[in-house]
N, CA and C atoms as a LAMMPS dump frame, in Angstrom:
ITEM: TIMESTEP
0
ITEM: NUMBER OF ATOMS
258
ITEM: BOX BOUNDS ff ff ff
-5.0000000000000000e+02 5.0000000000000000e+02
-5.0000000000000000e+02 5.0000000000000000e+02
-5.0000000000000000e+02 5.0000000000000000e+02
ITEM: ATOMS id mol type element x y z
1 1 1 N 94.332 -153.854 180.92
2 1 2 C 93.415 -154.029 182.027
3 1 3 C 94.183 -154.642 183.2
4 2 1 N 93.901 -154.181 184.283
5 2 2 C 94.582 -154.705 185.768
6 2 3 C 93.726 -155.967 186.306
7 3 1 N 94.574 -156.622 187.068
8 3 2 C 94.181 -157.465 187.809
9 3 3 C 93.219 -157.25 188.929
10 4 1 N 91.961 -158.268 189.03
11 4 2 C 91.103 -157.752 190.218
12 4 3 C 92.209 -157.976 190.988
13 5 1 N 92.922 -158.927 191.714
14 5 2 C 93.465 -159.376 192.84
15 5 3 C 94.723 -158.381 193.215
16 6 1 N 94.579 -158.077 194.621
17 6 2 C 95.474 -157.348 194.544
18 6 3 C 97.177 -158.05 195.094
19 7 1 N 98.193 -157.394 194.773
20 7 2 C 99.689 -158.07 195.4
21 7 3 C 99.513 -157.741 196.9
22 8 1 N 100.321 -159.337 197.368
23 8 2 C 100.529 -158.728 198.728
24 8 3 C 101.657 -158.321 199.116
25 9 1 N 101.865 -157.202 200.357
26 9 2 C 103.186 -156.427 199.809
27 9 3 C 103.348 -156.601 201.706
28 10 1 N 104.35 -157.099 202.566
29 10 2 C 104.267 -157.167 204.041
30 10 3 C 104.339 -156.044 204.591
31 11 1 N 105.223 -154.774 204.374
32 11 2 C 105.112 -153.535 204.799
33 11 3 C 103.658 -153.034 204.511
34 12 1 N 102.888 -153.245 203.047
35 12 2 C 101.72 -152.248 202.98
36 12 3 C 100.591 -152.631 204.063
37 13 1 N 100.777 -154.332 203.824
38 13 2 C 99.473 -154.65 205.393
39 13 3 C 100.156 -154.143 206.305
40 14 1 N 101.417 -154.289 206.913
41 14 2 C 101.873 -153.749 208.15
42 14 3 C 101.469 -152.028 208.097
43 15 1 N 101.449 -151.198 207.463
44 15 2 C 100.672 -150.307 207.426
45 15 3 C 99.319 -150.386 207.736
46 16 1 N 98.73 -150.944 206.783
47 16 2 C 97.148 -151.228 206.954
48 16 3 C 96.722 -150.943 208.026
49 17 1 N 96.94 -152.517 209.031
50 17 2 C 96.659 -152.713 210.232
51 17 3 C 96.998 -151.839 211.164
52 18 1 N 98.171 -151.067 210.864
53 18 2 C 98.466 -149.767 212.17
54 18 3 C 97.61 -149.028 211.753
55 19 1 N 97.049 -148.651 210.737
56 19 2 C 96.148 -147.488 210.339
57 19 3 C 94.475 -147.781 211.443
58 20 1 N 93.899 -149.396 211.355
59 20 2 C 92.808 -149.858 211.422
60 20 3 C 93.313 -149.943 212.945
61 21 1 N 94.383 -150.398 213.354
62 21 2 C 94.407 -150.392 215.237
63 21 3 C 94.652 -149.121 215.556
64 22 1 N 94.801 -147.766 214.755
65 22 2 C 95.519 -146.398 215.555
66 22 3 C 96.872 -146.697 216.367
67 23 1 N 97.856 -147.52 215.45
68 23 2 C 98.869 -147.309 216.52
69 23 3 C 99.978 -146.74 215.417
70 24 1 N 100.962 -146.831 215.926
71 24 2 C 102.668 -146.526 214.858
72 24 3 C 102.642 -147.482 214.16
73 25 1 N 102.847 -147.095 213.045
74 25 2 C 103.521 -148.506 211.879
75 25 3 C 104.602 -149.532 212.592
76 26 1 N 105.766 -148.663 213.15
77 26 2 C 106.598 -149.346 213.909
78 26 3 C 106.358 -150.24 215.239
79 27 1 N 105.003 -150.286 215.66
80 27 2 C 104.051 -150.625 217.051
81 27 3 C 104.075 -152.567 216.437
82 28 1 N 103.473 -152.717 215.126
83 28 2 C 103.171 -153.806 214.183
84 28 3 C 104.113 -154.533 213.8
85 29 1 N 105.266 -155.332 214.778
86 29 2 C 106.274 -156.521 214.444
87 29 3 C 105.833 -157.545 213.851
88 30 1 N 106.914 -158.445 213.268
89 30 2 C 106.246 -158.925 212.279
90 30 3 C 105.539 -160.202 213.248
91 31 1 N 105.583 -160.46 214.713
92 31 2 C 105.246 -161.119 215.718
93 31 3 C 104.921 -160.452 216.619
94 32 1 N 104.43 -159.429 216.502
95 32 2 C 103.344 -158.312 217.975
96 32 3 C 102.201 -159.104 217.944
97 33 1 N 102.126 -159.927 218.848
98 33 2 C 100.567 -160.312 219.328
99 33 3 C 99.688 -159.151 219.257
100 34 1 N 98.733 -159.067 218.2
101 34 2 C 97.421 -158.054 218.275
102 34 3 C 96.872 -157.992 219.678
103 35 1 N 96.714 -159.059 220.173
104 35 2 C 95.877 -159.604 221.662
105 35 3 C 96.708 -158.902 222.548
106 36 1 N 97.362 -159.238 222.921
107 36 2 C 98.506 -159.677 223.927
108 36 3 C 99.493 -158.111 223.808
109 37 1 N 100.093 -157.886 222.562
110 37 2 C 101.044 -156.876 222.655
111 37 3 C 100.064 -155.285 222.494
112 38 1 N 99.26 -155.56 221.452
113 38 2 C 98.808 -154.317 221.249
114 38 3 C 97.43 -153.951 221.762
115 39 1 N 96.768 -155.275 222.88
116 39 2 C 95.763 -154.87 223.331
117 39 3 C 94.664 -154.393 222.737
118 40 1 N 93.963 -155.143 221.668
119 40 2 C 93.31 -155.056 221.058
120 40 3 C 91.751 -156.275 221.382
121 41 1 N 90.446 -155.823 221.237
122 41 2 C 89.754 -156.492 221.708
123 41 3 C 88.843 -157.401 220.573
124 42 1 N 88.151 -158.388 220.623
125 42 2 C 87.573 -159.281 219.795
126 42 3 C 87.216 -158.217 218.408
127 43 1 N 86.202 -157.233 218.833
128 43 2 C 85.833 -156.373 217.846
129 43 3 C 86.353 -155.358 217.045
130 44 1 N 87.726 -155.187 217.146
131 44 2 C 89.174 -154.696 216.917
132 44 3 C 89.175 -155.595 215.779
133 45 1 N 89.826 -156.933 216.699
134 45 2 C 90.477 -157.617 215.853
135 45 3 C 89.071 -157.916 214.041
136 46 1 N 88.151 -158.397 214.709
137 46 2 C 87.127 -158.447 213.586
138 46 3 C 87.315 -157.273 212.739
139 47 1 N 86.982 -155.896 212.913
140 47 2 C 87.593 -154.716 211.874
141 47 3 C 88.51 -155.477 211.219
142 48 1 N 89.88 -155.593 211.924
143 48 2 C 91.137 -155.661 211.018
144 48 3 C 90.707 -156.456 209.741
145 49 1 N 90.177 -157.824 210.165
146 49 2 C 89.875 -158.814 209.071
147 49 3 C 88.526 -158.132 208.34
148 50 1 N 88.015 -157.71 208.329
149 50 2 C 87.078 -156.819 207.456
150 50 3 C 88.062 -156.428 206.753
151 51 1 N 88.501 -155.351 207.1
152 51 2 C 89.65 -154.428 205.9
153 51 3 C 90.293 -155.597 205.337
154 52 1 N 90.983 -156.327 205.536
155 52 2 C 91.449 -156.922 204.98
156 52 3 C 91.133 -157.497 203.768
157 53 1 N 89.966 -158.462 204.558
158 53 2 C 88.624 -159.308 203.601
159 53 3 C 88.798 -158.082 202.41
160 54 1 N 88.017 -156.656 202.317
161 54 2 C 87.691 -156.066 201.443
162 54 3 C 89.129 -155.701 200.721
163 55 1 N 90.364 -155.122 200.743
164 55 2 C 91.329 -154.59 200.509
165 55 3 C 92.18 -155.738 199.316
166 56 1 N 91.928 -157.006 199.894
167 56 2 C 92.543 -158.289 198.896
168 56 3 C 91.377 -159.272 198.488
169 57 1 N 90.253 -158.364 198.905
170 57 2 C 89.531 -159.436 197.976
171 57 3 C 89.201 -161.116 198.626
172 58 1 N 89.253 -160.951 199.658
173 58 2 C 89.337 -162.347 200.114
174 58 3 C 88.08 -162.813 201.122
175 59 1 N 88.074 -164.042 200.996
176 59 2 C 87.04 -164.313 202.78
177 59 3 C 87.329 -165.354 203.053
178 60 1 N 87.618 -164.955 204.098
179 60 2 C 88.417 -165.857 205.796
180 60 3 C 87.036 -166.516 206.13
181 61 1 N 87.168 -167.513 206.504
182 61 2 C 86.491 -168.473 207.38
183 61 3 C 86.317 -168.486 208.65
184 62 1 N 85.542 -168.336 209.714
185 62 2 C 85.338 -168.324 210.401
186 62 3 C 86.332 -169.222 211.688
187 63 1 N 87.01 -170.294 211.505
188 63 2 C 87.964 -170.749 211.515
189 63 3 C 89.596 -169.91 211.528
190 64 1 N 89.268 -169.499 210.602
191 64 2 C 90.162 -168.948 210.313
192 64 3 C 90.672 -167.679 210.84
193 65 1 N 89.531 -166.572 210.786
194 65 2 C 90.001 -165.759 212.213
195 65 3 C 90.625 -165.609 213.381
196 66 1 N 90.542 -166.788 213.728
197 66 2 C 91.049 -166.629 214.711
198 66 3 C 93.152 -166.861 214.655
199 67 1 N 93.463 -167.361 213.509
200 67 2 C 94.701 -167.675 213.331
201 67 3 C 95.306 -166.242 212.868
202 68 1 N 94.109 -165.324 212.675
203 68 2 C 95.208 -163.579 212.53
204 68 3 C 95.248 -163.156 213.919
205 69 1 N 96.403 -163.661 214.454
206 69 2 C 97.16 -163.062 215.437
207 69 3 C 98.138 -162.261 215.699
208 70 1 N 98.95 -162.146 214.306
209 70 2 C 100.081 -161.385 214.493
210 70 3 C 100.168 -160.881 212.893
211 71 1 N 101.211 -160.117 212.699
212 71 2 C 101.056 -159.561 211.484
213 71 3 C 101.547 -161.186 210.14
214 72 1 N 103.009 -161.445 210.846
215 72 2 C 102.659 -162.72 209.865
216 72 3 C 102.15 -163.622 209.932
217 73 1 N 101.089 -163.986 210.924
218 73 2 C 99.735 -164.703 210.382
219 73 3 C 99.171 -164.299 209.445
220 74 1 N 98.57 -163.038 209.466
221 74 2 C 97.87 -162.656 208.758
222 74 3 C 98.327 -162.749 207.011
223 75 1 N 99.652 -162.273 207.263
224 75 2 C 100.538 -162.523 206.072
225 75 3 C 100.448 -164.06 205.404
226 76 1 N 100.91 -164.699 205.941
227 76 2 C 100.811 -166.445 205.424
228 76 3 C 99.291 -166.935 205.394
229 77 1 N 98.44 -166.259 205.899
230 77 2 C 96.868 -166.494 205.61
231 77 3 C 95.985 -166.115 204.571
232 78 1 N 96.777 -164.626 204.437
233 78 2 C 96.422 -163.569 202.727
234 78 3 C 97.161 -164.447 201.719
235 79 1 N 98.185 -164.968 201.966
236 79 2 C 98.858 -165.034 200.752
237 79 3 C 98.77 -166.608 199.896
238 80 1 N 98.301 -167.34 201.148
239 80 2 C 97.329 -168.601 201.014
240 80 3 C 95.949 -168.595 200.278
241 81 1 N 95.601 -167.435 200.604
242 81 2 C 94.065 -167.066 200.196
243 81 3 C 93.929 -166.783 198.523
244 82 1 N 95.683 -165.872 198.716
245 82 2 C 95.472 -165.111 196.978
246 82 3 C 95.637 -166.386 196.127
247 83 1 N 96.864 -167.141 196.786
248 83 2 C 96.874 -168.162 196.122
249 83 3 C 96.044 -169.54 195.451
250 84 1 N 94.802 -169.359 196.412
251 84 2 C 94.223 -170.806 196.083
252 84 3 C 92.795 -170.299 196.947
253 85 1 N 92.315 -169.38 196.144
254 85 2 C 91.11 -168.185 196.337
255 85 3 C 89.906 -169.444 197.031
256 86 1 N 90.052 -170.422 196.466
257 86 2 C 88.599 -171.408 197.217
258 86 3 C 88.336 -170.985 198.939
């Protein structure tokens, strides 16, 4: 039997998120401001953390949203999350 939780892998979210913004995989540095570089708007960014939320199983705090700014935010925020699920 598999694990509910899934691994986090930095290329597969860096995929992810280009898939959920429509841009190039290569568009998604591991420091591209979502805001700022890729021009993305409040309700953008909310999607992303949806997929996310659902994809690893997780839920972000309201607080917490706002610290996915870049891809490794998001990264050190998932991997915080898998780790210590509270």
């Amino acid at each position: 039997m598999t694990s509910a939780v899934q691994t986090l892998d930095l290329e597969q979210l860096r995929e992810i998120i280009a898939e959920v913004l429509d841009v190039e995989t290569a568009d998604v540095g591991d420091d591209t401001s979502f805001t700022d570089d890729l021009e993305i708007d409040s309700l953008m960014a909310l999607e992303v953390v949806v997929v996310l939320e659902k994809r690893y199983r997780v839920k972000l705090r309201e607080e917490e949203l706002k610290q996915v700014t870049c891809l490794r935010a998001a990264y050190g925020l998932i991997a915080q999350k898998l780790a210590d699920p509270r």
